[in-house]
N, C-alpha and C positions, 0 to 999 in steps of 0.2 A: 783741512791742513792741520797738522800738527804743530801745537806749539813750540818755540825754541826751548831750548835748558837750560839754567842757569846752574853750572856748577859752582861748589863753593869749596877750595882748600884752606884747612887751617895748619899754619905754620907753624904756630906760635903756643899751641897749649898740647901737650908740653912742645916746648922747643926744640927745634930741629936744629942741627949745623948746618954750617952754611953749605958744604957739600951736599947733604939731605934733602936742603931746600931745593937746590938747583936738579938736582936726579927728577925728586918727587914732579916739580912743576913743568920737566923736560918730558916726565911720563903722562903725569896730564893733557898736556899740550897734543902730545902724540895722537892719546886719543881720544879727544875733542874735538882734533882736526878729522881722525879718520871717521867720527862718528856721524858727521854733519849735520848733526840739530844743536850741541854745541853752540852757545851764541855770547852768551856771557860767562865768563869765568873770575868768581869773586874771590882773591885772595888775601886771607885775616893772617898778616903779618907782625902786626901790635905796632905800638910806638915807640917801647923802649922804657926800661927806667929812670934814667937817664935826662929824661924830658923835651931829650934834643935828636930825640928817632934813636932806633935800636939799629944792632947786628944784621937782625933777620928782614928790616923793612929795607935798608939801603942794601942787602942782596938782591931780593923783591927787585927793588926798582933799577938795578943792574942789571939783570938778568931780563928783564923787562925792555930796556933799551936796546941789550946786545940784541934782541929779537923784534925788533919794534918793526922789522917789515912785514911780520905774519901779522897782524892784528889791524884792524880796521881805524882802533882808535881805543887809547888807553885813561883810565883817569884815574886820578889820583883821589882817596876817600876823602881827603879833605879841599875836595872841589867840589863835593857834591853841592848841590843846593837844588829845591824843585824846581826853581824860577829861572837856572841856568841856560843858555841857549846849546852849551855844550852838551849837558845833559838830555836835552830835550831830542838831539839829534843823534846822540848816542842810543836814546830809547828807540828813536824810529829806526836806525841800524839795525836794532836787536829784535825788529818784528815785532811780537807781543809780550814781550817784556814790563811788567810793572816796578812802578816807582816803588812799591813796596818790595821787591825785590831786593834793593838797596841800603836799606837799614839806615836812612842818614848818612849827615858828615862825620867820617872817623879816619883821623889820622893813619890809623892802624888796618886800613884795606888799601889794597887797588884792585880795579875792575877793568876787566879787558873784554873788547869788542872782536868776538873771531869773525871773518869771514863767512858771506853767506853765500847763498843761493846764488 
């Protein structure tokens, strides 16, 4: 068996518009779904300088809800934690997916569960 894939978009270095973001992450999506190994998709949005979340994360998490019925199950970076029972059942979601995959809690990702098998 093949393992899943974790792809990783980065949003944020350098910064995209908000239209950018939304093309970019609607191309992705496309084809992560049409690929079917596809399992987790990590996207580095940043937090903003601001200190109160940026542009590009509250698009992220916009864009993220308006499509919240494709995904298995989305989390927020800063929900990560190893100890989480969310996380734990997100990883069995994602097949063989490792906790190092994850990089930690950081405000400035979200992580999405596609659909499997």
């Amino acid at each position: 068996m093949t393992p899943p894939v974790v792809v990783t978009i980065d949003v944020a270095h350098p910064p995209m518009s908000a239209d950018a973001v939304e093309t970019n992450l609607d191309d992705l999506l496309r084809r992560a779904l049409l690929s079917g190994r596809t399992r987790v998709v990590r996207i580095i949005h940043g937090y903003g300088s601001g200190g109160k979340g940026g542009t590009l994360k509250t698009t992220v998490r916009n864009w993220v809800y308006r499509r919240r019925e494709r995904f298995e199950m989305v989390m927020a970076g800063e929900e990560y934690s190893p100890f989480d029972n969310k996380l734990q059942d997100f990883l069995k979601g994602a097949g063989d997916v490792k906790l190092a995959d994850f990089s930690g809690a950081n405000e400035g990702m979200t992580f999405l569960l596609l659909p499997g098998d």
